[in-house]
Steps between C-alpha positions, in 0.01 A plus 500: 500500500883501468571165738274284286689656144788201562249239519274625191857422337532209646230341393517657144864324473368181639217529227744588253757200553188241544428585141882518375493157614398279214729708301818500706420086497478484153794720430761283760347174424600600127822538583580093570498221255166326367625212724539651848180626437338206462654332767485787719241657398463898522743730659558838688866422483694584195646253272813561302358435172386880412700600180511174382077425491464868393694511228367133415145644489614809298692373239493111458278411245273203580131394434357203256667691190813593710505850409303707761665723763414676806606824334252439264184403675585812742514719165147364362338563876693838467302560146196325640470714787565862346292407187209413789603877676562726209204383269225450782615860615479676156140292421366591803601849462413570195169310587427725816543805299286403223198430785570809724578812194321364236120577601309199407166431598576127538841578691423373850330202336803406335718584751257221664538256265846497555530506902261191469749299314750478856207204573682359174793360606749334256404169562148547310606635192845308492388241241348790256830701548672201422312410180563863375867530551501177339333575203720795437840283557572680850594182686842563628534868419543792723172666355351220543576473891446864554206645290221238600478674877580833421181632550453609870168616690737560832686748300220657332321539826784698702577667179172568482461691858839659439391707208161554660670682777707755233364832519285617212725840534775274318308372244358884429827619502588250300239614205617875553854426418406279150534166644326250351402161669842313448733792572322502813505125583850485476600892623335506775307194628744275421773707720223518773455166505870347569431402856162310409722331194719379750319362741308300190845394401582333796189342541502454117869333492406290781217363377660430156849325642284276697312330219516142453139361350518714208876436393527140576194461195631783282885359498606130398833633369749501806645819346177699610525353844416716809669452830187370696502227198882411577420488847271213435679342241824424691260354796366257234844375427415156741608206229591195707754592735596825422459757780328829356733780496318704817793729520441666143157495596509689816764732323269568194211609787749759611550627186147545438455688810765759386336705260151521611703599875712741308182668335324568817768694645604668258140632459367491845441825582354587163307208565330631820447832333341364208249324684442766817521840391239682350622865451620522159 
């Protein structure tokens, strides 16, 4: 069992760097100038062009009107992404509770309705969700980005199970001691439920730092840019003979890969808790 311990490692380092890879590319090729790139081509060797494309990508402002930064398209995917976490956790929450302590005779068939909109993805009601924010003059607004998709059957589901699992001792206790139903939402299950929050907040964050479909229609002001819009603006800079600037490009993926990186391990173990244990 012991001799075949160094291998198991091994292998799991192997693994590991294979899917480093594509990031440790994009990180030194980053690093040179937009022109040794496209001569060259990408990189594993490091350029000497670090502070200066960093900094460019960070502070210079650029874009059609000439006043967009990196800063700022990493502080609207900042927004974007903890609106998605913090709202689709308290919705679902609040959701979940309503369905599991709240004895309705049409509970499980609403709590039905709702798992069967996952086979709705955003694609199908994109043009109705459009029309609305529209209408109310949401079009390159925060609200506007973040309240459309806050609703969340994944995180009314494990909420869901996680509250199904609390002992009924809690709840009695609960009653005994004068509670009433929001003193106990927020004394007890709320508390209780820290590792499941987490783990949705990763997956949450995640899913709300990586949109693209649903900002590039909401935002025509530059201002309200995300990252993964910048990304694909700078590699539609190709007018005549100018060479797109793949160095800010590469260096704006990196970026994006920090927080979503920094997330997971800060959270990881509450993570695998939330979504493993079931003694509460």
């Amino acid at each position: 069992m012991h001799r075949t311990r160094p291998l198991d490692h091994a292998i799991l380092i192997l693994g590991a760097l294979f899917l480093m890879l594509p990031v440790i590319i994009a990180f030194t090729t980053s690093t040179h100038t937009a022109a040794e790139i496209h001569s060259g081509g990408l990189t594993l060797v490091p350029g000497n062009n670090f502070a200066e494309t960093y900094g460019t990508v960070l502070t210079q402002k650029g874009g059609f009107t000439g006043q967009v930064t990196g800063a700022r398209m990493l502080m609207n995917s900042m927004i974007l992404g903890l609106g998605f976490a913090l709202g689709k956790i308290a919705f679902s929450m609040l959701a979940a509770y309503g369905l599991v302590y709240f004895r309705s005779r049409y509970a499980t068939l609403l709590f039905w309705i709702i798992f069967t909109t996952l086979l709705l993805p955003l694609e199908v009601r994109i043009v109705p969700s459009f029309q609305v924010m529209a209408d109310l003059g949401l079009i390159n607004t925060y609200p506007g980005l973040i309240v459309p998709l806050l609703a969340s059957a994944t995180g009314t589901f494990y909420f869901r199970q996680f509250f199904k699992s609390v002992p009924d001792e809690l709840l009695e206790a609960a009653r005994i001691d004068g509670a009433g139903p929001v003193k106990f939402f927020f004394d007890i299950l709320v508390p209780l439920s820290r590792t499941m929050i987490a783990a949705m907040f990763i997956i949450m964050f995640v899913y709300g730092w990586n949109q693209y479909l649903w900002p590039m229609l909401m935002t025509t002001d530059e201002g309200m840019f995300t990252l993964m819009r910048g990304i694909k603006s700078i590699l539609q800079v190709w007018v005549g003979s100018q060479i797109p600037e793949y160095n800010q490009a590469f260096a704006l993926a990196v970026l994006a890969m920090v927080p979503p990186v920094a997330v997971v391990v800060i959270f990881q173990r509450w993570f695998i808790k939330g979504l493993t244990e079931s003694d509460k």
